[in-house]
C-alpha positions in Angstrom: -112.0 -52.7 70.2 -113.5 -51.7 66.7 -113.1 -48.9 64.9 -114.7 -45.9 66.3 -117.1 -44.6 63.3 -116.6 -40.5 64.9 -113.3 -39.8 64.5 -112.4 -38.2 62.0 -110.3 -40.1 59.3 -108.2 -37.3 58.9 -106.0 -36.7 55.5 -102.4 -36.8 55.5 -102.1 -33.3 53.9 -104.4 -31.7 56.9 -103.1 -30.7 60.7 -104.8 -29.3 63.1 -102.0 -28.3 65.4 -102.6 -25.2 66.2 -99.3 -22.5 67.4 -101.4 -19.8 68.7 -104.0 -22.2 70.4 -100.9 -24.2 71.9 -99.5 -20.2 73.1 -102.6 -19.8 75.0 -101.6 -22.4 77.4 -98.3 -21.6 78.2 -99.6 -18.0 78.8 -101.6 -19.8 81.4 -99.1 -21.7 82.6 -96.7 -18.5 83.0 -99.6 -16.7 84.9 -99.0 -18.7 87.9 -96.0 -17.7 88.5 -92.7 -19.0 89.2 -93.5 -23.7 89.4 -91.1 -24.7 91.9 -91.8 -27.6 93.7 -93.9 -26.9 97.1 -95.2 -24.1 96.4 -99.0 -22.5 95.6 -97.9 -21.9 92.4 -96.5 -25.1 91.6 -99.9 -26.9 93.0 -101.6 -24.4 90.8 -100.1 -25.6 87.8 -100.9 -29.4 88.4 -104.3 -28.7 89.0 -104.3 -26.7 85.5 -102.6 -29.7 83.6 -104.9 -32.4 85.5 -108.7 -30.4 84.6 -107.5 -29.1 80.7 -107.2 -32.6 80.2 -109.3 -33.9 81.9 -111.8 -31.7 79.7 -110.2 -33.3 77.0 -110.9 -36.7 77.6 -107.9 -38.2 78.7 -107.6 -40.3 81.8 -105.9 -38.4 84.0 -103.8 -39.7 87.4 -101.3 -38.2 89.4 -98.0 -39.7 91.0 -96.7 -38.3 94.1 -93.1 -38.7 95.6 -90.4 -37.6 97.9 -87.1 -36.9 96.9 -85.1 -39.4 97.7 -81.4 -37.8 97.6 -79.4 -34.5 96.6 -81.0 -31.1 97.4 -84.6 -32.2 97.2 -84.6 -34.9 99.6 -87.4 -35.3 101.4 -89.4 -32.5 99.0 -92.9 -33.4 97.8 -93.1 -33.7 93.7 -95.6 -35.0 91.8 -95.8 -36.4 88.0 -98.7 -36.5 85.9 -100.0 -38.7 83.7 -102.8 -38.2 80.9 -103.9 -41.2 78.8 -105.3 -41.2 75.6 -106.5 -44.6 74.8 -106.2 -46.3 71.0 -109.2 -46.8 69.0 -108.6 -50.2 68.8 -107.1 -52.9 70.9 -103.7 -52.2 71.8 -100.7 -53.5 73.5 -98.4 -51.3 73.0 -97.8 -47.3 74.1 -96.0 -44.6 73.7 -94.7 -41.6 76.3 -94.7 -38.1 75.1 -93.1 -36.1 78.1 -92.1 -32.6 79.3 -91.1 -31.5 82.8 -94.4 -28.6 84.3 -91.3 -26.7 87.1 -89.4 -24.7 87.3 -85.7 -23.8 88.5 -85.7 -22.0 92.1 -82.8 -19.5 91.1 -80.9 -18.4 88.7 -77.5 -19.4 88.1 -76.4 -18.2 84.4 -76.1 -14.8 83.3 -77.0 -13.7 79.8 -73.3 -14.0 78.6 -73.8 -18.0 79.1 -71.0 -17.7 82.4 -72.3 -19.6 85.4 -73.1 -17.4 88.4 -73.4 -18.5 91.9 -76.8 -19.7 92.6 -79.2 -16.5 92.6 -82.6 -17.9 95.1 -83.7 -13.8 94.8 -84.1 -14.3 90.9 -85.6 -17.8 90.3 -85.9 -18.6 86.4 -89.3 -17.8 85.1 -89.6 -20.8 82.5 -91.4 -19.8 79.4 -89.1 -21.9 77.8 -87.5 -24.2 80.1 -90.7 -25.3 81.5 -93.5 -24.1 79.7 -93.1 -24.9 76.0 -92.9 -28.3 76.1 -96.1 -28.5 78.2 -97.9 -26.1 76.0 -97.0 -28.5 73.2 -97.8 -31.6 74.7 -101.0 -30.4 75.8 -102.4 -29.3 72.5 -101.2 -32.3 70.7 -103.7 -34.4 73.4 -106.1 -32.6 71.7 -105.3 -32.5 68.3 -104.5 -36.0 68.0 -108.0 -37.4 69.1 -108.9 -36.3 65.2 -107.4 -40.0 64.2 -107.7 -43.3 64.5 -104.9 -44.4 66.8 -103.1 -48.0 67.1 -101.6 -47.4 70.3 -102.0 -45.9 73.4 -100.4 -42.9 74.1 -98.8 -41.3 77.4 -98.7 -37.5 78.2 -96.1 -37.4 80.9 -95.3 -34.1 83.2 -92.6 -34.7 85.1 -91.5 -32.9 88.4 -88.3 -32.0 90.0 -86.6 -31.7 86.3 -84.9 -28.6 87.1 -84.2 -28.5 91.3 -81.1 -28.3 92.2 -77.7 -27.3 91.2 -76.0 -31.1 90.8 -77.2 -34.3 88.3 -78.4 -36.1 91.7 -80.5 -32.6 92.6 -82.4 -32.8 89.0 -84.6 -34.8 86.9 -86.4 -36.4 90.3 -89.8 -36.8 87.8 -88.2 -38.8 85.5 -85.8 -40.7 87.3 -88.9 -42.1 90.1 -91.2 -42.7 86.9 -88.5 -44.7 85.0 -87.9 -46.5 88.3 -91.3 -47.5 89.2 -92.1 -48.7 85.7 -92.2 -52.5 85.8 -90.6 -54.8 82.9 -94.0 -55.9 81.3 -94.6 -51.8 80.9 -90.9 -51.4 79.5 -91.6 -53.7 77.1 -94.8 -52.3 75.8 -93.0 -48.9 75.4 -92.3 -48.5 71.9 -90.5 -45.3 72.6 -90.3 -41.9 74.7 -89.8 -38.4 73.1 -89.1 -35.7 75.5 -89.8 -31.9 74.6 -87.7 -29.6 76.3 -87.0 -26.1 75.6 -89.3 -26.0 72.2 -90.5 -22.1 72.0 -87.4 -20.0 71.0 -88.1 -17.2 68.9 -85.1 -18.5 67.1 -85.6 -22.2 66.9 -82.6 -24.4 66.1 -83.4 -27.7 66.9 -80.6 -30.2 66.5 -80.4 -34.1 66.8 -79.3 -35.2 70.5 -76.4 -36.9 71.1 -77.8 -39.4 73.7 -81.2 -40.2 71.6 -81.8 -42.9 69.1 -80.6 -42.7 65.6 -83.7 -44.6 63.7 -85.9 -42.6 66.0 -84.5 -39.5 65.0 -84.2 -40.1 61.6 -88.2 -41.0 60.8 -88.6 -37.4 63.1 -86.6 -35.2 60.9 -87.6 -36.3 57.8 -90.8 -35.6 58.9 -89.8 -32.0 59.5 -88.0 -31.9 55.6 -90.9 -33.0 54.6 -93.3 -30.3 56.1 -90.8 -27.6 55.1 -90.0 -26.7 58.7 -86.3 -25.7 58.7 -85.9 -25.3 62.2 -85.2 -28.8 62.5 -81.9 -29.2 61.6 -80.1 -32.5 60.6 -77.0 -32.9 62.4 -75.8 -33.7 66.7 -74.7 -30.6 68.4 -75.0 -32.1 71.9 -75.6 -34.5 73.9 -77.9 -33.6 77.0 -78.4 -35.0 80.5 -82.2 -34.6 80.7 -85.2 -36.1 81.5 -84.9 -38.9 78.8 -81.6 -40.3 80.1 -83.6 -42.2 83.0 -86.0 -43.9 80.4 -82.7 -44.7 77.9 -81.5 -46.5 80.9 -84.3 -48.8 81.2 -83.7 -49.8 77.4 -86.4 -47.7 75.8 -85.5 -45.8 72.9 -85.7 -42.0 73.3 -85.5 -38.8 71.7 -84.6 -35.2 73.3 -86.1 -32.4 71.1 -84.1 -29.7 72.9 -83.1 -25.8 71.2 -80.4 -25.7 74.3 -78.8 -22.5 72.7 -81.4 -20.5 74.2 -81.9 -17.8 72.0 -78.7 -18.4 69.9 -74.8 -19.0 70.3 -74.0 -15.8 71.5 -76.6 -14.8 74.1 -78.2 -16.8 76.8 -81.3 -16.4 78.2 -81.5 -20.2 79.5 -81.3 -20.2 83.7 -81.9 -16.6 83.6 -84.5 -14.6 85.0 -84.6 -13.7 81.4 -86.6 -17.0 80.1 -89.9 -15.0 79.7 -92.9 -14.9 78.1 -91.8 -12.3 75.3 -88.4 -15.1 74.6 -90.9 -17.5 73.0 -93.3 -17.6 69.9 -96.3 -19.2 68.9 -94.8 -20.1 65.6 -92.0 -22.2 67.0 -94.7 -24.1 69.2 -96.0 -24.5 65.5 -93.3 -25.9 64.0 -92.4 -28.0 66.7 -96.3 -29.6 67.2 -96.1 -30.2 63.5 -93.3 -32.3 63.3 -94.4 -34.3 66.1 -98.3 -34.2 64.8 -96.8 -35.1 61.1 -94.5 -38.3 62.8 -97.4 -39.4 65.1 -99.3 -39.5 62.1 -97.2 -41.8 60.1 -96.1 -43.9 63.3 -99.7 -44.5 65.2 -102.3 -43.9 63.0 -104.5 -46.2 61.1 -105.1 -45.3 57.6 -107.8 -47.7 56.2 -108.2 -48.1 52.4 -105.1 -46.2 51.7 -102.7 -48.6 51.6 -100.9 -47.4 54.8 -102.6 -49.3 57.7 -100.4 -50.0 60.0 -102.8 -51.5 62.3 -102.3 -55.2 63.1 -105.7 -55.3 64.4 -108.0 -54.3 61.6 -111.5 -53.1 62.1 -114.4 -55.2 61.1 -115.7 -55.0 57.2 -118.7 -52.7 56.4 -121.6 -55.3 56.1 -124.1 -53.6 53.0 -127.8 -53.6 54.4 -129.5 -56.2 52.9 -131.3 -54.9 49.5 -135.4 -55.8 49.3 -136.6 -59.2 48.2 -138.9 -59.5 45.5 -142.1 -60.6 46.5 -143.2 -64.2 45.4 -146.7 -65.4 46.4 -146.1 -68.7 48.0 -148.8 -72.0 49.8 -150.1 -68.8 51.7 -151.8 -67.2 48.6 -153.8 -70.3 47.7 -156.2 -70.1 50.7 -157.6 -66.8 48.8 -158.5 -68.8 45.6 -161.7 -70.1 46.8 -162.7 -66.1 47.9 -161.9 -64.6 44.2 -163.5 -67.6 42.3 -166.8 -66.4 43.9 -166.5 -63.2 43.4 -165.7 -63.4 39.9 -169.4 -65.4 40.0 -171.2 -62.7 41.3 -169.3 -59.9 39.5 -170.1 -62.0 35.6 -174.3 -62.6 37.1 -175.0 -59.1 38.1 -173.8 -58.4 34.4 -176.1 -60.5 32.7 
């Protein structure tokens, strides 16, 4: 399609992702309660994601499944999926993804030593569970400011977090990856997952199982902007809700702070992973980065030599200036009519 004249061509040294705005709705999200699958709560949530962006213009849809296997066999879970379509014609998307629920017990304790499964103290998820959704879901806002070449996908997946074994997690992303056929694997330029993304002290590292090139373009980005908590070197290399995607051949990227809040202490799968754990300004930093790489990667940038649109908009066509009149055959039919009135005019003189 052509260019659409009211979006803002934004400039590349304005953002408009906003921390506190992005805080908002993971205080919402948090207000629920505890998001494990089949429960009030849980539905609660989905219907939260599903109308705030709705409101925002994206077409929504959800994706409901049973487990299949492990612990959460037979449970309902549900994805969602929120489209924001390019302003022009394209073939190609991208995934931005976070998982909405959250773990049904505890089994760390805040010395980072695994405990036996806790069900009386389920996690609460401001981080692991929250943060990346807050993110994601002010980035479908913000990013309807430009003019965007490709389509993109707001994932939030389900089941992430279940159960206390690799085949009792990541359910979301391991049904979505499955279902996907090879004509959509193929227009999938890429998936970047956001996990774990509001630390108070946010380190993010590069992720052993994501793609290099991918990686690279994101954290010079982050350089770039002066955000330091992206920092430049692999720590680990995480079993999340990328891997499922990776395995389909699509590159990936895990942003992931897993040492939740730093090396020492733990507050990750702990009934300690509240609301006071996490900050606006690392939802900041974090929506930056991604707003900044977006920006660079997807956006069309007319008459600034950094288009990187393959299918351009039509030229502005100038309204057509004024003729100058010229009397043409039409005019002679009044001869006849002034030559008698200069007649009359030159005998009433006389």
């Amino acid at each position: 399609m052509a260019l659409n004249p009211s979006i803002i061509k934004a400039s590349p040294t304005k953002q408009y992702f906003d921390g506190p705005e992005a805080y908002t709705y993971l205080q919402s999200k948090m207000a629920f309660g505890n998001r494990i699958p089949n429960t009030t709560a849980h539905q609660n949530c989905v219907n939260y994601i599903f109308a705030t962006l709705t409101g925002y213009g994206l077409n929504m849809s959800q994706q409901s499944f049973k487990g299949s296997s492990g612990e959460g066999a037979g449970l309902p879970f549900t994805n969602i999926v929120g489209v924001l379509k390019a302003n022009y014609s394209a073939s190609k998307r991208i995934i931005l993804a976070a998982h909405y629920d959250t773990r049904p017990f505890s089994d760390h304790d805040l010395d980072k030593r695994t405990i036996v499964p806790d069900y009386a103290h389920p996690v609460p998820g401001a981080n692991d569970g929250a943060s990346g959704v807050a993110v994601l879901i002010e980035l479908a806002k913000v990013m309807q400011n430009y003019n965007r070449t490709r389509d993109i996908y707001f994932l939030f997946l389900d089941g992430e977090d279940y159960g206390t074994s690799e085949g009792s997690m990541l359910y979301g992303s391991r049904y979505y990856a499955a279902q996907m056929t090879q004509a959509e694997v193929d227009s999938t330029d890429y998936f970047i997952l956001l996990d774990m993304v509001g630390d108070k002290e946010l380190t993010i590292h590069r992720e052993g199982n994501s793609d290099s090139g991918l990686q690279d373009k994101i954290f010079t980005k982050a350089k770039a902007l002066n955000i330091t908590q992206f920092i430049n070197t692999t720590l680990y290399g995480m079993i999340d809700d990328h891997v499922p995607f990776k395995d389909r051949g699509i590159k990936v990227v895990d942003l992931i702070d897993f040492d939740y809040p730093n090396t020492t202490a733990n507050y990750w799968h702990t009934p300690s992973d509240t609301l006071d754990k996490v900050s606006s300004a690392s939802l900041g930093a974090v929506g930056k980065v991604m707003e900044g790489f977006l920006y660079d990667d997807i956006v069309s940038h007319p008459g600034t030599g950094g288009d990187n649109n393959t299918t351009k908009p039509p030229p502005v066509i100038p309204p057509e200036k004024p003729k100058p009149f010229i009397p043409g055959f039409e005019m002679l039919a009044l001869v006849p009519a002034i030559i008698i009135l200069l007649v009359i005019r030159y005998r009433r003189t006389r």
